[in-house]
C-alpha positions as CSV (number, residue, x, y, z in Angstrom):
1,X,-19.5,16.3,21.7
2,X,-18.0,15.7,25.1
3,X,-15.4,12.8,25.6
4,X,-17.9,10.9,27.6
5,X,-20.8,11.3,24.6
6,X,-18.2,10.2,22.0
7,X,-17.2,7.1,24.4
8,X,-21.4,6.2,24.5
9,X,-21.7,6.6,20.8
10,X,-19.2,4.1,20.0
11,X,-20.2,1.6,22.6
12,X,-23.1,1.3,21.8
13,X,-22.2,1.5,18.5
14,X,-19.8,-1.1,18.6
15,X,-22.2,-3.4,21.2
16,X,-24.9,-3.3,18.2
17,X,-22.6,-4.2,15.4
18,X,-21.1,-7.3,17.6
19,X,-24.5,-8.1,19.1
20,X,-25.6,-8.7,15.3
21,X,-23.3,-11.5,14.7
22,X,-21.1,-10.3,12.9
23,X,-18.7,-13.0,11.7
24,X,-14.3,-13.1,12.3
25,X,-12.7,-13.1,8.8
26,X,-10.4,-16.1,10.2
27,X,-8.0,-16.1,6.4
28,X,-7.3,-12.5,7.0
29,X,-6.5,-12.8,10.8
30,X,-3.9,-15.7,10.4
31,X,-2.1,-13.7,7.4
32,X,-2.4,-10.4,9.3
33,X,-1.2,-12.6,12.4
34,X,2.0,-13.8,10.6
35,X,3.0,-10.3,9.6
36,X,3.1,-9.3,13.4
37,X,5.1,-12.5,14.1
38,X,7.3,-11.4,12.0
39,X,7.5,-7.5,12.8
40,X,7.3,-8.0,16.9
41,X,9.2,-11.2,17.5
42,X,8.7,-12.4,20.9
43,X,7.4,-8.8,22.3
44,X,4.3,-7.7,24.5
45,X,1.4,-6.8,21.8
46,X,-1.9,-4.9,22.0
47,X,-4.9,-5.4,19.5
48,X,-6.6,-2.1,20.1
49,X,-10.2,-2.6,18.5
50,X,-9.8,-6.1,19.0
51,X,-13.7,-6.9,19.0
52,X,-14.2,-10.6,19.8
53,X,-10.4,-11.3,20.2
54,X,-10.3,-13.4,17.2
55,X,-6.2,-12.0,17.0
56,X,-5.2,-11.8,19.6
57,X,-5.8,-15.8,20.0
58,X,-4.7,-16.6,16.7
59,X,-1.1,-14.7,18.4
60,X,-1.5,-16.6,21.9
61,X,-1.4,-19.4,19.8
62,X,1.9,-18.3,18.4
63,X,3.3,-17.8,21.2
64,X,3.3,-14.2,21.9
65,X,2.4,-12.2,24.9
66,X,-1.1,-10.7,23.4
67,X,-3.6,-8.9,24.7
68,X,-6.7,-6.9,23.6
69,X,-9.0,-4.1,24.5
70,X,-12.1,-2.7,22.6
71,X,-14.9,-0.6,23.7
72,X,-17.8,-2.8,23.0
73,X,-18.9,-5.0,26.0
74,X,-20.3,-7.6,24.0
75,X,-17.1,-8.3,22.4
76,X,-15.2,-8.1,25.2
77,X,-17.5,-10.8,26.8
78,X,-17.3,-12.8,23.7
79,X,-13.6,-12.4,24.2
80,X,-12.8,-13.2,27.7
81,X,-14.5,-16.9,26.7
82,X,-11.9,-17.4,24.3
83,X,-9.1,-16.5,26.5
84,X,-9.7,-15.3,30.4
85,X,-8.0,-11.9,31.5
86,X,-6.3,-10.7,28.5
87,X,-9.1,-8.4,27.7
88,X,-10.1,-4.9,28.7
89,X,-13.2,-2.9,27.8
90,X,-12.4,0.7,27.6
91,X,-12.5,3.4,24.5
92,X,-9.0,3.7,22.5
93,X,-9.2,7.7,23.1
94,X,-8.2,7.1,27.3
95,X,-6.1,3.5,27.2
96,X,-5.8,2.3,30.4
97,X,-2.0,0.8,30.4
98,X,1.2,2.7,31.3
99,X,3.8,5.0,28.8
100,X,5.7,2.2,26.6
101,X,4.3,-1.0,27.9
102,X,3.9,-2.8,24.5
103,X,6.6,-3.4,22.2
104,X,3.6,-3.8,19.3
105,X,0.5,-1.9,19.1
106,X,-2.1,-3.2,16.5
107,X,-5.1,-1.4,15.0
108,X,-7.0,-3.3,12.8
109,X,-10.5,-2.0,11.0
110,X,-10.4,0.6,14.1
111,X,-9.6,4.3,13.0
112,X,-11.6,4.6,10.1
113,X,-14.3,3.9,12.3
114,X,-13.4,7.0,14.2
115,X,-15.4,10.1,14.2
116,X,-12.4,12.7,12.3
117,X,-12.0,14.5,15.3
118,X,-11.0,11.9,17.8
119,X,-8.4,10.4,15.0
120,X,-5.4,12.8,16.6
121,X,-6.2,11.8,20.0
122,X,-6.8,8.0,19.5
123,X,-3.4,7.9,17.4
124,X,-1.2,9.6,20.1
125,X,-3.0,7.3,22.6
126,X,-1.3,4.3,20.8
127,X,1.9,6.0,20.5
128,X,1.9,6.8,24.2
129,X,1.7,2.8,25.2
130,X,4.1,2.2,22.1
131,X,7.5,1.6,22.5
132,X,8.7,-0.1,19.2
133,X,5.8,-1.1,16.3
134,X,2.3,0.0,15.1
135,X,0.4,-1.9,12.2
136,X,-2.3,-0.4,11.3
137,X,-5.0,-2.2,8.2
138,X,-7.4,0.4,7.2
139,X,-9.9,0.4,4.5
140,X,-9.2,3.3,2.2
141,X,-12.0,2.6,-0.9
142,X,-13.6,5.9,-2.0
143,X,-16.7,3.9,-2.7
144,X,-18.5,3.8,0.3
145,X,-21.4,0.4,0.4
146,X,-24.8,0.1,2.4
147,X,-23.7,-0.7,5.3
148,X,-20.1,0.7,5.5
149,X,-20.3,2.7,8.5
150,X,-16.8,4.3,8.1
151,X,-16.9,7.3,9.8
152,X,-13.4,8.9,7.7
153,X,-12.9,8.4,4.3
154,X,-9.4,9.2,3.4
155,X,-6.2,7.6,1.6
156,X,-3.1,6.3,2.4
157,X,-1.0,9.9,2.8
158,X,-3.8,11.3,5.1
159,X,-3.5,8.6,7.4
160,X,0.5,8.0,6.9
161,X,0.4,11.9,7.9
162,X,-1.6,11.9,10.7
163,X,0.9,9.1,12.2
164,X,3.3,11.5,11.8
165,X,1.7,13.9,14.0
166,X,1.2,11.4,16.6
167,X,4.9,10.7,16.5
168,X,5.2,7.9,14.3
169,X,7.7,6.9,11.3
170,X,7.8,4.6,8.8
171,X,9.0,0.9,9.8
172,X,12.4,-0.1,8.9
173,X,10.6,-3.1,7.2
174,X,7.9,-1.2,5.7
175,X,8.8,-3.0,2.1
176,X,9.5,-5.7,3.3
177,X,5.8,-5.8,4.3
178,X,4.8,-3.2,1.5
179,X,4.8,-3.8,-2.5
180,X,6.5,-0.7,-3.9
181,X,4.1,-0.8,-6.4
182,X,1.7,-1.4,-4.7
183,X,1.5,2.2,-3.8
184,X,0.7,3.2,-6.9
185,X,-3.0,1.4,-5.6
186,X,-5.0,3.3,-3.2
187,X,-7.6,1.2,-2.7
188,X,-9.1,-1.5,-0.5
189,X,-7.6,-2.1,2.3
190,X,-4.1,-1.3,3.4
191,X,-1.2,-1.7,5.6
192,X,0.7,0.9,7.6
193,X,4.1,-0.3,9.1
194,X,5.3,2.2,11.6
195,X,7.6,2.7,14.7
196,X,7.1,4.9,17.6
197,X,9.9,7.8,16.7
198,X,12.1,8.6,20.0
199,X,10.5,11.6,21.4
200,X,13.7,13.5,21.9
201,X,13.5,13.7,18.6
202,X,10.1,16.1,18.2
203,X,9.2,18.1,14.8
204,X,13.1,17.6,13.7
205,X,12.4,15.3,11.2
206,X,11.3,15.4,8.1
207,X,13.0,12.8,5.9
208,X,11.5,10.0,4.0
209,X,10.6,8.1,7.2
210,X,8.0,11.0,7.9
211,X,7.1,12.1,4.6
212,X,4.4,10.9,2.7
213,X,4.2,10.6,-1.4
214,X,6.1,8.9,-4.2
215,X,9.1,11.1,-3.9
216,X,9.7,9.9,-0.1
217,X,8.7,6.3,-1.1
218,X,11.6,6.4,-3.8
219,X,14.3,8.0,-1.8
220,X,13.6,5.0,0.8
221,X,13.1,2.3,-1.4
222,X,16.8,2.8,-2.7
223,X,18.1,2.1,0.7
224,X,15.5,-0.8,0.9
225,X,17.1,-2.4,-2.3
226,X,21.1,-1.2,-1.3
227,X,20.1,-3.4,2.1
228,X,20.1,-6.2,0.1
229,X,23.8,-6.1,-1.1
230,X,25.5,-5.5,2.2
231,X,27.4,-8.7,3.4
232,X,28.1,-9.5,7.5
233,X,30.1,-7.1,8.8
234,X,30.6,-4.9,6.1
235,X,32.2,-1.3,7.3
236,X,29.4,1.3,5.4
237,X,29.7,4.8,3.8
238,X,26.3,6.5,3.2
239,X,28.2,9.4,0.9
240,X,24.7,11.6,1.2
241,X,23.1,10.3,4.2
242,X,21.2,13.7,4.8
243,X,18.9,13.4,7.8
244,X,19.9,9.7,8.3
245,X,17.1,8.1,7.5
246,X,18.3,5.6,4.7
247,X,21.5,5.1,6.6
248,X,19.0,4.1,9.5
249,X,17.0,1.4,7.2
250,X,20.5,0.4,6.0
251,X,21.4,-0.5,9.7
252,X,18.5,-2.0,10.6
253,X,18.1,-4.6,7.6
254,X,21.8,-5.9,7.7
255,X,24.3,-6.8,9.5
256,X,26.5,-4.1,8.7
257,X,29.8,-3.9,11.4
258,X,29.7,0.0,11.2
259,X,28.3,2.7,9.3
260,X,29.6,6.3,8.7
261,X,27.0,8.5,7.3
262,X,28.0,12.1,5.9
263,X,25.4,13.8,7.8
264,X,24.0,17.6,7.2
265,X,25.7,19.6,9.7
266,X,22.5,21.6,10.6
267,X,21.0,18.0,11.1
268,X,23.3,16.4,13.1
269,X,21.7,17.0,16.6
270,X,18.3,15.6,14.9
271,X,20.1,12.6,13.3
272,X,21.7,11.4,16.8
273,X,18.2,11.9,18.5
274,X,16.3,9.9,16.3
275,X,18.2,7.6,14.6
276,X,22.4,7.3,16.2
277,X,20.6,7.2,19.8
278,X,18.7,4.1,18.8
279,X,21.1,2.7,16.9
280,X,24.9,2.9,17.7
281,X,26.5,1.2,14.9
282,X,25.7,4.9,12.9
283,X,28.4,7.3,13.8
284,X,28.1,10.6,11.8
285,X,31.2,11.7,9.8
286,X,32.3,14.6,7.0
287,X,32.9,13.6,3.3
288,X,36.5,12.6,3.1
289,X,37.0,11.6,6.6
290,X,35.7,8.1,6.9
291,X,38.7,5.1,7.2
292,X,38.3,2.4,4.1
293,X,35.1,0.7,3.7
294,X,33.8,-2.5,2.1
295,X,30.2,-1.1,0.8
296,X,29.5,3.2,-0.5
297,X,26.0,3.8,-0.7
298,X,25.7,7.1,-3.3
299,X,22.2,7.1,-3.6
300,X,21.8,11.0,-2.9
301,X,21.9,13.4,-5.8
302,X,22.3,10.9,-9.1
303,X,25.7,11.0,-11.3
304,X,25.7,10.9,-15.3
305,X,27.2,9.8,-17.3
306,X,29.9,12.5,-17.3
307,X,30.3,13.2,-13.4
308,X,30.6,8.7,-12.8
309,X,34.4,8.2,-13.5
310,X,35.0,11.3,-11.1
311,X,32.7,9.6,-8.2
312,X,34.3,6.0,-8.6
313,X,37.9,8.2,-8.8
314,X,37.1,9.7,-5.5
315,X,36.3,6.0,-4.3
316,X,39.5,4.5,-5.8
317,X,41.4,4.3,-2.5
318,X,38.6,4.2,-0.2
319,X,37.0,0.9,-1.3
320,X,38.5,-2.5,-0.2
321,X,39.2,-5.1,-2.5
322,X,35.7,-6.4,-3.5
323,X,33.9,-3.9,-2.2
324,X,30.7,-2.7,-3.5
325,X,29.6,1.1,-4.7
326,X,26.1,1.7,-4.9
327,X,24.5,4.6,-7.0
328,X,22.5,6.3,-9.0
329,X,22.6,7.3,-12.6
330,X,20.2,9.5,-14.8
331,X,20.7,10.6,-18.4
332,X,23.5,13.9,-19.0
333,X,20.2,15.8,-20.2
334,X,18.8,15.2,-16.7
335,X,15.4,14.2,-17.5
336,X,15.3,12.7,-21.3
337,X,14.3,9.4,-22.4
338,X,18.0,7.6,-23.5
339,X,18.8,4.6,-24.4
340,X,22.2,2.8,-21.7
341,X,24.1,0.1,-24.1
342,X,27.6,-1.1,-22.4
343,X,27.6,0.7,-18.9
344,X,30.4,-1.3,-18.4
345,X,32.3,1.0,-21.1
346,X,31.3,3.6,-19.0
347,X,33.5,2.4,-15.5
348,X,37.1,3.7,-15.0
349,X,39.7,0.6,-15.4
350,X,39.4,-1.6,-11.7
351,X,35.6,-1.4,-11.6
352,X,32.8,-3.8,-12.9
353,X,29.3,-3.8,-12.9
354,X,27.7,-6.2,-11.6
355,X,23.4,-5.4,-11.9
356,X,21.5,-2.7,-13.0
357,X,17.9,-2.0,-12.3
358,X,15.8,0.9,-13.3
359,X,13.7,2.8,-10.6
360,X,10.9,5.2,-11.5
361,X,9.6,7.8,-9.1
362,X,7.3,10.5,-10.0
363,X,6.9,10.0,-13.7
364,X,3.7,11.3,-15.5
365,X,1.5,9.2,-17.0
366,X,-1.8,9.3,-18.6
367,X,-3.9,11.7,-16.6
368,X,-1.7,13.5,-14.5
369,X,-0.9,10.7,-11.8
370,X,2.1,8.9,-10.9
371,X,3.7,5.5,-11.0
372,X,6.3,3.6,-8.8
373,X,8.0,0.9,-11.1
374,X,11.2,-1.0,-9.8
375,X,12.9,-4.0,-12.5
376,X,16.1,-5.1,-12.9
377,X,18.1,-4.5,-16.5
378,X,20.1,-6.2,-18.9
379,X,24.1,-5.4,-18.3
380,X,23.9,-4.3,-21.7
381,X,20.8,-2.0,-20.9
382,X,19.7,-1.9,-24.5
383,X,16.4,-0.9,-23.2
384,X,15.5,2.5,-23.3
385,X,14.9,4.2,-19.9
386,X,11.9,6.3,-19.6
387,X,11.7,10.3,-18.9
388,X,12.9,11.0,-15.0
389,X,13.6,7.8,-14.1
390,X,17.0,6.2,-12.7
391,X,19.2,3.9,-13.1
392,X,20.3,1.7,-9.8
393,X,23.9,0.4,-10.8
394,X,25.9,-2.0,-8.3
395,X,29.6,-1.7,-9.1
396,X,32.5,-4.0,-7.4
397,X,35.9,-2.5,-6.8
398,X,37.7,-5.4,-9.2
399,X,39.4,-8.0,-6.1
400,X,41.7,-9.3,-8.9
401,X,43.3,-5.9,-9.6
402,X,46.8,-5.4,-9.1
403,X,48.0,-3.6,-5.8
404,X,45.6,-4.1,-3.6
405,X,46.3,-4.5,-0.3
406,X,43.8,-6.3,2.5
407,X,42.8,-5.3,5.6
């Protein structure tokens, strides 16, 4: 089928559904509403799909600079009563705005509406007006109702992926408007928090921005939770920042003064494309060569219990009075269940612990699935860990020590 066949199909569609009466679902608009507020700020946005513009008022009335476009004339019509000349009628596979002219794209109950094969084109459409955010809801139930008239039928990786592809990562915030457990659900209908990836930086990257599944979601939950612990202008060490792309989220959810991030050498020109060139407060560096810091983020590969005196012994010097070290831990036999009592016992003299969580990624469970599971533990961690999962230890560099001296 021909572009302009595929453009007739879904008008008239999309003029048939909307002719019908079909009713706005005004609870969901005002929460899905608040979580653009909150992602776009004060920026340009386009509801792409937006039917009768039920929305993008809902964001006028916020206070944002909204506007909407949707194939069907009837909703358009509908629309333009609600709120004259922010509305265009045209098909999402041919937009008619300019490269980069929204700093928020929004697709709501759009591309699983899509015929499969015009999924690529629609999805690099809204990355070509794109110049910051896309939030996509789609409805990703298996069990398909009378009536449904979903035209793709697919879950939350196929269409993470197929952002990808269009040149989309994951949003720096994308738990702070995801569950992590959550994702062990897919069902219903679902959120995608993405940004448009410079596009300097191509096919280069592959990290847990890009990558779909429970290992990627684990790797960048950790950086999620270190986030938390960073205080205002805290100088940063990222010991195995990789491609960059936790020492990225770390940047962009704090207020971090600088960070150094032991980068891959072979991914160093991919790392200042995609991440240093959008945020300068990164500055690549190699292990042993960053100044003292107030905050070491080792969340690469984890320590046990035999390798963490030699990690905080590296750190000794390097870590300001007060300063935090954040890492991982798994059991000496790599993978077996083990009980932690007193991890404190387990810290070289000048260190103390100050939480503990446990974080599971990728463990088995009943029928061959997977689960993500994130709670804090007791100090003590008398609790016994289960198989493959980690322990997420925050450790302070003792200020009361002797012989210290302040920056």
């Amino acid at each position: 089928m021909g572009e302009n066949e595929s453009v007739a199909v879904y008008q008239l569609r999309w003029d048939r559904c909307w002719s019908a009466g079909v009713e706005d679902d005004h609870p969901a608009i005002a929460a899905f509403a608040q979580t653009i507020l909150a992602t776009a700020g004060a920026g340009r946005v386009l509801d792409v799909g937006c039917g009768r513009g039920g929305l993008v008022t809902e964001l006028l009335k916020q206070g944002l600079d909204a506007h909407g476009v949707d194939v069907s004339q009837v909703a358009i019509t509908a629309a333009q009563q609600r709120a004259p000349d922010r509305f265009i009628c045209a098909a999402a596979t041919s937009l008619p705005y300019p490269d980069g002219h929204f700093d928020c794209v929004v697709a709501n109950g759009l591309i699983e509406y899509l015929d499969e094969a015009d999924v690529p084109r629609v999805l690099s459409e809204l990355r070509r007006i794109c110049r910051g955010q896309l939030l996509v809801r789609v409805q990703v139930s298996a069990v398909v109702t009378e009536g449904d008239g979903r035209q793709v039928i697919q879950g939350r990786s196929w269409w993470e992926q197929k952002c990808f592809n269009a040149g989309f990562r994951k949003h720096p915030g994308y738990f702070d408007l995801i569950n992590f457990e959550s994702l062990n659900f897919d069902d219903g209908v679902i959120l995608l928090a993405l940004e448009a990836m410079p596009a300097v930086a191509g096919d280069a990257m592959h990290d847990s921005c890009c990558s779909t599944g429970i290992a990627a979601d684990a790797e960048l939950y950790k950086y999620h939770w270190a986030a938390g612990y960073v205080r205002p202008g805290d100088r940063v060490l990222d010991l195995a920042a990789s491609t960059g792309a936790g020492s990225y989220l770390l940047s962009r959810r704090s207020e971090a003064d600088t960070l150094y991030c032991v980068i891959d050498p072979a991914a160093r020109m991919a790392f200042e494309a995609a991440y240093a060139a959008v945020e300068p407060r990164l500055r690549p560096t190699l292990a042993g060569a960053a100044p003292e810091v107030d905050f070491v983020a080792a969340l690469g590969e984890p320590v046990t219990r035999g390798t963490l005196e030699g990690l905080l012994g590296s750190l000794q010097d390097g870590v300001s009075p007060g300063g935090r070290v954040l890492l991982s831990l798994v059991a000496d036999g790599g993978d077996a269940a083990e009980s932690w009592p007193g991890l404190q016992d387990l810290l070289p003299p000048g260190w103390y612990l100050e939480q503990a969580f446990s974080l599971l990624g990728g463990i088995p469970r009943g029928r061959g699935g997977a689960v993500r599971a994130f709670a804090p533990c007791g100090l003590e961690c008398t609790d016994t860990v289960p198989k493959g999962a980690e322990l997420l230890l925050v450790v302070m560099r003792d200020p009361l020590a002797s012989g210290f001296v302040y920056r």
